[in-house]
N, C-alpha and C positions, 0 to 999 in steps of 0.2 A: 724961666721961673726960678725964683730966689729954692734956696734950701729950705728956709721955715716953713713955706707958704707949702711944696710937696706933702704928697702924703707918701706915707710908708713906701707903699708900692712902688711908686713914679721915685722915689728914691732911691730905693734901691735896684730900679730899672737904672737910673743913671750912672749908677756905681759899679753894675757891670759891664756896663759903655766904657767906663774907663781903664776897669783890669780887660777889656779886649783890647781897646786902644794902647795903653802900654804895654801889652804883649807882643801886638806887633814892631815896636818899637817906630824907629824915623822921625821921633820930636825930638828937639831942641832940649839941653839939659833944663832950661827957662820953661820951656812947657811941660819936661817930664815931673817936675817938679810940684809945677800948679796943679796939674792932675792929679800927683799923689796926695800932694794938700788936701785940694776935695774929696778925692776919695776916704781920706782918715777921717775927715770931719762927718763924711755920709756914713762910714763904717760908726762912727761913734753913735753918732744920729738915730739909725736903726737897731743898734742893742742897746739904746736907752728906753727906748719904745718899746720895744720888744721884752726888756724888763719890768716895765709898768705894766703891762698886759700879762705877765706872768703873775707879778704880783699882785691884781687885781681877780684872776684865776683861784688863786688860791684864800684868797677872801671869799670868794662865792665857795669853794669848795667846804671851806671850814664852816660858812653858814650854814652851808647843807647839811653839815654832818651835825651840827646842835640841833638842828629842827628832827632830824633822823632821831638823836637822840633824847631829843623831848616828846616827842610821838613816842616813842616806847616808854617811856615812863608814867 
């Protein structure tokens, strides 16, 4: 499965597949490489998402608190 097409989860399930795989080490500098590549690019991946979703949190958050605070007025 391509990176884009993942969702969060399945991504970042793949990203811990690969900090166990380079921990064990016995790849190639060629594959220890590509791995870390994917890895940055899923690391990047998921606190990009993970930022959208905070920042979408706090939009509902702040909605709340205007309606809270038009209800009492």
């Amino acid at each position: 499965m391509t990176e884009e097409k993942m969702t969060y989860d399945e991504a970042l399930q793949r990203l811990e597949t690969l900090v166990t795989q380079l921990e064990r080490g016995g790849k190639t500098l060629d594959e220890t490489l590509a791995m870390f590549e994917e890895g940055t690019a899923l690391l990047k991946r998921c606190q990009d998402e993970l930022g959208e979703v905070e920042g979408r949190l706090a939009e509902l958050r702040l909605d709340e608190a205007e309606a809270m605070v038009q209800d009492g007025e």
